[in-house]
C-alpha positions as CSV (number, residue, x, y, z in Angstrom):
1,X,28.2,106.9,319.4
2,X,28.7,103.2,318.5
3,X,24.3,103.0,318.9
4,X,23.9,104.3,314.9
5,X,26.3,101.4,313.7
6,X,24.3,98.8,315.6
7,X,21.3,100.2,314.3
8,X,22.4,100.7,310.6
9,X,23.9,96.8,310.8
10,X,20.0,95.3,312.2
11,X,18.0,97.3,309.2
12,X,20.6,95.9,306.7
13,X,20.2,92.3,307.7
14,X,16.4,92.8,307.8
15,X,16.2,94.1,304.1
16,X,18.6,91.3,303.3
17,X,16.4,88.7,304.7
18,X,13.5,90.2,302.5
19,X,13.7,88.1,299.0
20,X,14.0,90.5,295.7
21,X,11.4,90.9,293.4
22,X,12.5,88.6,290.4
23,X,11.4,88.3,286.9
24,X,8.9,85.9,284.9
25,X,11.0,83.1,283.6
26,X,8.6,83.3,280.7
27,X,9.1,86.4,280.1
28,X,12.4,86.1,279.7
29,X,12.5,83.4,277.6
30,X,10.0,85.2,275.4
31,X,13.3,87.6,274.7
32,X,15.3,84.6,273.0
33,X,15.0,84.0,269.3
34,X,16.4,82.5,266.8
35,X,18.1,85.3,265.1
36,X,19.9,83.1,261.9
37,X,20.6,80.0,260.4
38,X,23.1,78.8,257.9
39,X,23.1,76.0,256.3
40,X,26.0,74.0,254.5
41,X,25.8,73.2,251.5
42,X,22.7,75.3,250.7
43,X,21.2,72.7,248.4
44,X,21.6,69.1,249.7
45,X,21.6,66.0,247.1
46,X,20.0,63.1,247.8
47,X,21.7,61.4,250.7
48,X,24.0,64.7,251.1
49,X,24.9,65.8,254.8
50,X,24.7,69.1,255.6
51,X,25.9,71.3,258.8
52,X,23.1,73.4,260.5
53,X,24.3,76.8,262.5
54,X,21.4,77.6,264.7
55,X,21.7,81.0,266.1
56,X,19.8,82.3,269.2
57,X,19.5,85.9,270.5
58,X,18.9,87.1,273.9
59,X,17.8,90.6,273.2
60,X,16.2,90.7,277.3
61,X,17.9,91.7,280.2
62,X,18.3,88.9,282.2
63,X,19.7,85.3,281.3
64,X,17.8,82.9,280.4
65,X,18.8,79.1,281.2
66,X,17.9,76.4,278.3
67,X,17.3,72.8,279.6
68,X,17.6,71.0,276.0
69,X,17.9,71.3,272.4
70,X,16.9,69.5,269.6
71,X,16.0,68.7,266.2
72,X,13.4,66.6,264.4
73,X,11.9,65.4,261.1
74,X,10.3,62.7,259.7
75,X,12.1,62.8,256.2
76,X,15.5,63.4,257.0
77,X,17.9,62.4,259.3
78,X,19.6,64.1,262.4
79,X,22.9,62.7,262.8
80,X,23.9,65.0,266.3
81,X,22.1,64.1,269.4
82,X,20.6,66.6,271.6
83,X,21.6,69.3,273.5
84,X,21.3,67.9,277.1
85,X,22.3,70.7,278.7
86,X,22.8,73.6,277.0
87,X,23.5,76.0,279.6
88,X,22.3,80.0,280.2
89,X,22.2,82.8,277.1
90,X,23.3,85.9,279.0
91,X,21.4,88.8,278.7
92,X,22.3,90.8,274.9
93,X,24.6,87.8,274.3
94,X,24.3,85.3,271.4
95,X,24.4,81.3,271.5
96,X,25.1,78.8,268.3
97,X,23.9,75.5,268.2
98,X,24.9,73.2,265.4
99,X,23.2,69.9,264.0
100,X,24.2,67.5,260.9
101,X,21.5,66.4,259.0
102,X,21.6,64.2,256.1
103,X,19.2,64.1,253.5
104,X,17.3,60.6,252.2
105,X,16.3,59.6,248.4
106,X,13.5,62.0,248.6
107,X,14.1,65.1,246.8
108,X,11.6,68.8,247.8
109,X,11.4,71.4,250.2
110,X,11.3,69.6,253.8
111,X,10.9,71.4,257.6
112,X,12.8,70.0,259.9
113,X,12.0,71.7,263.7
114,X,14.1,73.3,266.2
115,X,13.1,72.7,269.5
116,X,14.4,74.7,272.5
117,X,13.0,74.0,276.4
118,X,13.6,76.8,278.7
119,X,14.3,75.8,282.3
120,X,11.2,76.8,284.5
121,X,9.1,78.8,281.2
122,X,7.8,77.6,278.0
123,X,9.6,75.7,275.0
124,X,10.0,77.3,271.8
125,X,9.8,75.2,268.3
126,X,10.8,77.0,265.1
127,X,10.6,75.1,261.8
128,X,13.4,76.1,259.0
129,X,13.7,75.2,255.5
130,X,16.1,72.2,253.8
131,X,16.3,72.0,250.3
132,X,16.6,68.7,248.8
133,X,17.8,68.5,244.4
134,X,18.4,66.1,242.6
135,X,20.2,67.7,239.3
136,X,23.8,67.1,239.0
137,X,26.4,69.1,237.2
138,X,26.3,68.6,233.8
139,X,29.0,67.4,231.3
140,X,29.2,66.9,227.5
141,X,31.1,67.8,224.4
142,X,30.6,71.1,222.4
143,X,32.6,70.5,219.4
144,X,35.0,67.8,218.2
145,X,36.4,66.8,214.9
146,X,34.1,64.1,212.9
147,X,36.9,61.5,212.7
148,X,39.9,61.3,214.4
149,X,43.2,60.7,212.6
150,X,45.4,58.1,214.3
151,X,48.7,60.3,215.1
152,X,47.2,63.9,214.3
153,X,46.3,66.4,217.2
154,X,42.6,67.5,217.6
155,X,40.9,69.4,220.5
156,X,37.8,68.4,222.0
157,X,35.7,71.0,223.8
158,X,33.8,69.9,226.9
159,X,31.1,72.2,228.3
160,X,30.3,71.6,232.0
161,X,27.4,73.3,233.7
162,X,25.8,74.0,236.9
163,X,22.3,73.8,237.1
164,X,22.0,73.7,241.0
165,X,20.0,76.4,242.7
166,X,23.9,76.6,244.8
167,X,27.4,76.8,243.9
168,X,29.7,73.8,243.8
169,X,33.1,73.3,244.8
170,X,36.1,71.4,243.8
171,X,35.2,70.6,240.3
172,X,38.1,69.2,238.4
173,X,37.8,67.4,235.1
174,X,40.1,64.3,234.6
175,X,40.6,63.3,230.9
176,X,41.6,59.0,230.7
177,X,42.4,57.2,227.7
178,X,45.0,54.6,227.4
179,X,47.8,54.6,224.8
180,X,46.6,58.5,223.5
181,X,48.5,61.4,224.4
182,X,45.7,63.6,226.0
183,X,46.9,67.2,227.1
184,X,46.1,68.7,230.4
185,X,45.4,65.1,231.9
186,X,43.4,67.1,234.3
187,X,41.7,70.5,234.8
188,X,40.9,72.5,237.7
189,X,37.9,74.6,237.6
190,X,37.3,75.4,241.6
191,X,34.2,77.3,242.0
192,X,30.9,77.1,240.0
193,X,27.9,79.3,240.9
194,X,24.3,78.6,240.5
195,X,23.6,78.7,236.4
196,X,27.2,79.0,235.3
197,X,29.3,76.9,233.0
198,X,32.6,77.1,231.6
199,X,34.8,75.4,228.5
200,X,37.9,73.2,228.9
201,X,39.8,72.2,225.3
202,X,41.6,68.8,226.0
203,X,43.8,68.0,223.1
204,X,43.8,64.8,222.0
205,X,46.4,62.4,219.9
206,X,44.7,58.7,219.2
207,X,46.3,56.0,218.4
208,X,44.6,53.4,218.4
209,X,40.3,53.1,218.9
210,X,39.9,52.5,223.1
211,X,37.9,55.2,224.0
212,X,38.8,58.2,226.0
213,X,36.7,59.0,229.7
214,X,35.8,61.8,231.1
215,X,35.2,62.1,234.3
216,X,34.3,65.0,236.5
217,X,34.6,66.2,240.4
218,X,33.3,68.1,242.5
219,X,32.1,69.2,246.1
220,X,28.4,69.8,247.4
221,X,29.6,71.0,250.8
222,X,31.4,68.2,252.2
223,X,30.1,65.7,250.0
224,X,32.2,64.2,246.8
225,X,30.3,63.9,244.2
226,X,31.1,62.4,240.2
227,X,30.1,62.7,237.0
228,X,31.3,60.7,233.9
229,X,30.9,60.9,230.2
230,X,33.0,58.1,227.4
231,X,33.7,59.9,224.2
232,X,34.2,57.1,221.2
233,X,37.3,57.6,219.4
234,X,36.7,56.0,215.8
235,X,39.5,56.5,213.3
236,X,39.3,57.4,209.6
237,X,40.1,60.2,206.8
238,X,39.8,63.4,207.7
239,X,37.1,65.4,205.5
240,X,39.1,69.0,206.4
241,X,42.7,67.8,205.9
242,X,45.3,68.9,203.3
243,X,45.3,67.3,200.6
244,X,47.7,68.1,198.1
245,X,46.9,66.9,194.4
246,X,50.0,66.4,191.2
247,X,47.8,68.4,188.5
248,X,49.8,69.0,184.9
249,X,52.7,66.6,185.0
250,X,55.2,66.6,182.3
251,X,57.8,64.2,182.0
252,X,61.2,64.3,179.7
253,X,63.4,61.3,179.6
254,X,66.7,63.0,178.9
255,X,69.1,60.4,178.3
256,X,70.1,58.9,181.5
257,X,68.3,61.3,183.5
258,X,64.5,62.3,183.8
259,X,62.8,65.9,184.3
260,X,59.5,65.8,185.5
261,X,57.6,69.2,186.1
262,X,54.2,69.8,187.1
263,X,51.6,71.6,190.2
264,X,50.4,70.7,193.4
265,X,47.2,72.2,194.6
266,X,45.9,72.0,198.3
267,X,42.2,70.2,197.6
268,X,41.7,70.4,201.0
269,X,40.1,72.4,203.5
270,X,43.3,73.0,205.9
271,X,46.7,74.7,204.8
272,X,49.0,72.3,203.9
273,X,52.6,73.5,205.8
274,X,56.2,72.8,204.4
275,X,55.1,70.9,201.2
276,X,58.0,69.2,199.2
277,X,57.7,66.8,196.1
278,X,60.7,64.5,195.5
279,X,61.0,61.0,194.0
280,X,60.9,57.5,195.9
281,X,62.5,54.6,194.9
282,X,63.4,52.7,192.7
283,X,63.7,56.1,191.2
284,X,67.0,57.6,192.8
285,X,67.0,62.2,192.7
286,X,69.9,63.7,191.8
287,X,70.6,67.8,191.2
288,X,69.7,70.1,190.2
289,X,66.1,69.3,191.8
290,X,66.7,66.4,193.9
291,X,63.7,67.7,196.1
292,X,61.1,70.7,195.4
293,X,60.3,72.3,198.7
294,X,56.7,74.5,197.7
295,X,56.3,75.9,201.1
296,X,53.1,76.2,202.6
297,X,49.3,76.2,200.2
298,X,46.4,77.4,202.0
299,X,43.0,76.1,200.5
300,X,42.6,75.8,197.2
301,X,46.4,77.1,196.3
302,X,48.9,75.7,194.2
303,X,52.1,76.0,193.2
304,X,54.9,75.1,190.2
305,X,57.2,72.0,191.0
306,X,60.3,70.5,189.0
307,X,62.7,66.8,189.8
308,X,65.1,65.4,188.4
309,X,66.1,61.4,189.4
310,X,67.6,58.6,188.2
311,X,66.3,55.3,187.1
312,X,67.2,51.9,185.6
313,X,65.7,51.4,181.9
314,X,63.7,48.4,182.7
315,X,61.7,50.5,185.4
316,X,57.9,51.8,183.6
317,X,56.9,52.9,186.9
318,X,58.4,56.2,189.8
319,X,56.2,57.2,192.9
320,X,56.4,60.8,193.5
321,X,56.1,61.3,197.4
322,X,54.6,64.3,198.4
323,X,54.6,65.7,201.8
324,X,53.7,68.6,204.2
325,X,52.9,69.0,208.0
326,X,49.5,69.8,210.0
327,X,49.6,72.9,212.0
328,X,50.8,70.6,215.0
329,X,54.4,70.0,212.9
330,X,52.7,66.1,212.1
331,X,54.1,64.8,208.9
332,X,52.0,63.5,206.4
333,X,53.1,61.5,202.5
334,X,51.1,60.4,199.8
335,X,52.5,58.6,196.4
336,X,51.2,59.2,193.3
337,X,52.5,56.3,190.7
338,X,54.2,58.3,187.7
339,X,54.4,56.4,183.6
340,X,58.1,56.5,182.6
341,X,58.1,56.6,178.6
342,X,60.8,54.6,176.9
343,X,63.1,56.3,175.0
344,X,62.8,56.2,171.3
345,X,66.3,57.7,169.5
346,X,67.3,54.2,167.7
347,X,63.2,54.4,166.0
348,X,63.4,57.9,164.9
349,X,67.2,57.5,163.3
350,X,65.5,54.2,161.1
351,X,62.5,56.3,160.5
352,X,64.7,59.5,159.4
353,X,66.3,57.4,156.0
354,X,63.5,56.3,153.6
355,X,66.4,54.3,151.8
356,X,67.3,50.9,153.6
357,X,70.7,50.8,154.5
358,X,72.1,48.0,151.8
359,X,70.4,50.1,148.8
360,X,72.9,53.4,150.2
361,X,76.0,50.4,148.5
362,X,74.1,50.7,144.9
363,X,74.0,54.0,144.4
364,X,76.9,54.4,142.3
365,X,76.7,51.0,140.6
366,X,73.4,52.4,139.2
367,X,75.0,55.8,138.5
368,X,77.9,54.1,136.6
369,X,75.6,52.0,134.9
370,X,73.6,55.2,133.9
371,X,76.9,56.5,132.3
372,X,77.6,53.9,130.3
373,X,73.8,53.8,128.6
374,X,74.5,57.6,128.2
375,X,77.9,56.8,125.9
376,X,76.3,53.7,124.4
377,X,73.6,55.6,123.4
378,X,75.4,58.4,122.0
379,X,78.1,56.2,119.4
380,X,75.2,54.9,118.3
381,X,73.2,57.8,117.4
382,X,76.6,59.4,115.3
383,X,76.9,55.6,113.6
């Protein structure tokens, strides 16, 4: 009975010392391919780095060992060394293989070569595609007032754009200019796709003439990248500001105190906000119109005023201040000199008596005198 185990136990060992039938290495290999590759950032600048993700693909049924790995080109630069020993890619299993790469002053379309030996087969050697660009994101001003007035609020618009064939990262606009009052110092914009662009208003306050910089941010990949633009701050009168004008002004010197009524239009461009008309010194208001508040005059609006003020006799000369605020609440005055007439009561009492005063005492000397002819004349007609 125990004769069929022996017998069972010596074919065994005979089939075991018979060596399998194995596969072609080469045709194994032949199964692996590279099945993707990314690269980061899409679009390299010049002297960019980039990360390559090589992906290969077993699709056989056996695994298939890799000796090496490499990458090579004569135009850009391969920053990881090779894959010594890169191991086996199991059978319907997938392997990555990454390489950094940085890019050189050339700019173009540039192949580097992937290069895989397989233990006991062939080597395969598959070229890819690295984009090299030059253009940077853009920056510059869409709209900002022709002059700046020291102490009054403007916005300036800058337009940024991409025109990359990839999206950026990162970008952040950072707005510099000593002794202004700039508002947002800084702007995030994150993300900007291929072809897009966006606005940022950045309101500024000058005082003073430095300039204010610009300067913008942003990522290619992993690399930082800057762009700056100076914007010239040059001070002067505003061409679209308020400007309210004293039209129609009629002063009455009352005795000790003076009435002056009138209109103020808004010449300007701008609506003129809270606008009041008073009297500066030496003139000194008093009630009932110690100030005139008009309220606000759009563009080419006016409105009636009336002051009343104070002032010593020798004084020919009263600045009336007039002043209203920007859309900002800014505060701005303007004088405009005013003629005080002298009064003239003591002329017009002398003009109003054609008599001089000493010939008002003779009057009834020449009356009495007119009497006595009358008699004289009379006696002498009866004698």
């Amino acid at each position: 009975m125990k004769f069929p185990v022996y017998f069972l136990l010596i074919i065994s060992l005979l089939f075991a010392s018979v060596p399998a039938e194995t596969t072609d290495p080469t045709a194994a290999a032949s199964q692996v391919e590279v099945s993707g590759i990314i690269i980061d950032p899409d679009v390299l600048m010049p002297y960019d780095t980039a990360v390559v993700t090589i992906i290969l693909n077993n699709s056989g049924q056996e695994a298939v060992p890799i000796n090496h790995a490499m990458v090579y080109d004569k135009d850009l630069d391969i920053l990881t060394d090779n894959y010594e020993k890169v191991g086996s890619i199991g059978a319907g299993n997938t392997l990555k293989l990454e390489f950094t790469v940085q890019a050189r002053d050339k700019t173009g379309i540039f192949y580097p070569v992937l290069s895989l030996d397989f233990r006991g087969a062939h080597f395969l050697r598959y070229p890819f595609r690295v984009q090299v660009q030059k253009d940077p994101i853009e920056m510059s001003v869409l709209s900002k007032p022709e002059t700046f007035v020291e102490g009054k609020k403007d916005q300036v618009m800058i337009h940024i754009g991409n025109p990359r064939d990839n999206e950026v990262s990162g970008v952040t606009i950072t707005a510099n200019g000593p002794g202004h009052e700039i508002t947002p110092v800084s702007y995030f914009v994150g993300a900007l796709g291929s072809d897009a662009a966006a606005d940022i208003p950045f309101n500024i306050t000058p005082y003073g003439n430095q300039s204010v910089e610009f300067t913008l941010s942003y990522q290619n990949g992993i690399n930082q990248h800057n762009v700056s633009y100076t914007l010239p701050i040059v001070l002067g009168e505003s061409r679209k500001h308020a400007n309210p004008v004293l039209s129609n002004v009629i002063v009455t010197n009352e005795a000790e105190t003076v009435r002056v009524t009138g209109d103020v239009t808004n010449s300007g461009l701008e609506t003129a906000n809270g606008v009041e008309v008073t009297s500066a010194e030496p003139a000194a208001p008093i009630f009932p119109y110690k100030l005139y508040a008009v309220g606000a005059l759009k563009p080419d609006d006016f409105s009636s005023f009336e002051i009343t003020f104070k002032v010593d006799a020798n004084v020919t000369e009263v600045p009336l201040r007039t002043s209203f605020k920007d859309r900002d609440g800014n505060i701005f005055t303007s004088d405009t000199l005013l003629e005080i007439p002298r009064t003239e009561k003591v002329v017009e009492q002398e003009q109003a008596s054609p008599i001089p005063e000493k010939a008002v005492y003779l009057i009834p000397v020449a009356l009495l005198l007119l009497v006595i002819i009358a008699i004289w004349l009379s006696r002498r007609n009866k004698a």
